[in-house]
N, C-alpha and C positions, 0 to 999 in steps of 0.2 A: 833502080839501084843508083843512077845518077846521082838522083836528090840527096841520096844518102852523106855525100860529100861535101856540099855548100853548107857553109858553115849557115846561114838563116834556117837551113830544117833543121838542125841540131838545136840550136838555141830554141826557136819554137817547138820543138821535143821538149826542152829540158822545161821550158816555161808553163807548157800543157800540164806537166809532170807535178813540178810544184804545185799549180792551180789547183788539180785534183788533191794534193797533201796539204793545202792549207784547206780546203772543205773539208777534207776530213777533221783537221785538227782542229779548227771550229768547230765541228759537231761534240768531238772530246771534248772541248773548252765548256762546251754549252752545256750538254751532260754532266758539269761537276757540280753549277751554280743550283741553287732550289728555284724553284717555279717562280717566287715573289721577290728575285734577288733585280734590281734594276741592272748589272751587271750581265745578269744571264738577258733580256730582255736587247740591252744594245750590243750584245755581239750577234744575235737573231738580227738585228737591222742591219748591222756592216757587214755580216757575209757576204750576203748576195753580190752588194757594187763591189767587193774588195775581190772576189772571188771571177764578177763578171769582167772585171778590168785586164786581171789577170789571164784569163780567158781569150781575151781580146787581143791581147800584146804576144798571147802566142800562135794565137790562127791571123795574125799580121805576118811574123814572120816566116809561118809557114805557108802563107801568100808567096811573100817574095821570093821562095825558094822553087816555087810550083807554079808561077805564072809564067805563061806562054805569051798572052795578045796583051801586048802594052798598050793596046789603042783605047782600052777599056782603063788602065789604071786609074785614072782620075775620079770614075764610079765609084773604085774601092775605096780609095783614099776619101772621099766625102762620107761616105757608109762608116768607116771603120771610124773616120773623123767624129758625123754623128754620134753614134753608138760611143763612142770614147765620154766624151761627153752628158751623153745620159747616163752612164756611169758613174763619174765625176758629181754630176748633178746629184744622183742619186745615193751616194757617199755621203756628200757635203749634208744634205738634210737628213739623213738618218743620226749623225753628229750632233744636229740640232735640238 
């Protein structure tokens, strides 16, 4: 019930939150276009990194809200670092 309070589990609440409503609303978006629309085609390719990004930024914050042994932080922050980036990556070339 602590965590409840610090303001990092809220935002990473509210961030999760989002995440989940914008997959949904890309699966809407995608549902509208017809099968052979290149439209429908590259929002199937930016969900995933837009959605995995989003994902990301909010199980960070809800890291920071939940973490006890700071002797490990720098793990996270390489991992989350990583994975930020294949993201990114993974964005950048479905654009392409």
């Amino acid at each position: 019930m602590k965590n409840l309070r610090k303001h990092n589990f809220i935002i990473g609440c509210v961030i999760l939150l989002l995440a989940v409503g914008t997959g949904i609303f890309f699966n809407y978006l995608i549902d509208d276009y017809p099968e052979w629309s290149s439209m429908r085609r590259m929002l199937k390719e930016v969900r995933i990194p837009v959605v995995g990004m989003m994902l990301l930024t909010g199980f960070w914050f809800f890291w920071l809200a939940v973490r006890d042994n700071k002797k490990y932080d720098w793990v996270v922050v390489l991992f989350f670092l990583a994975a930020f980036v294949l993201f990114t990556v993974l964005f950048i070339l479905s654009i392409l």
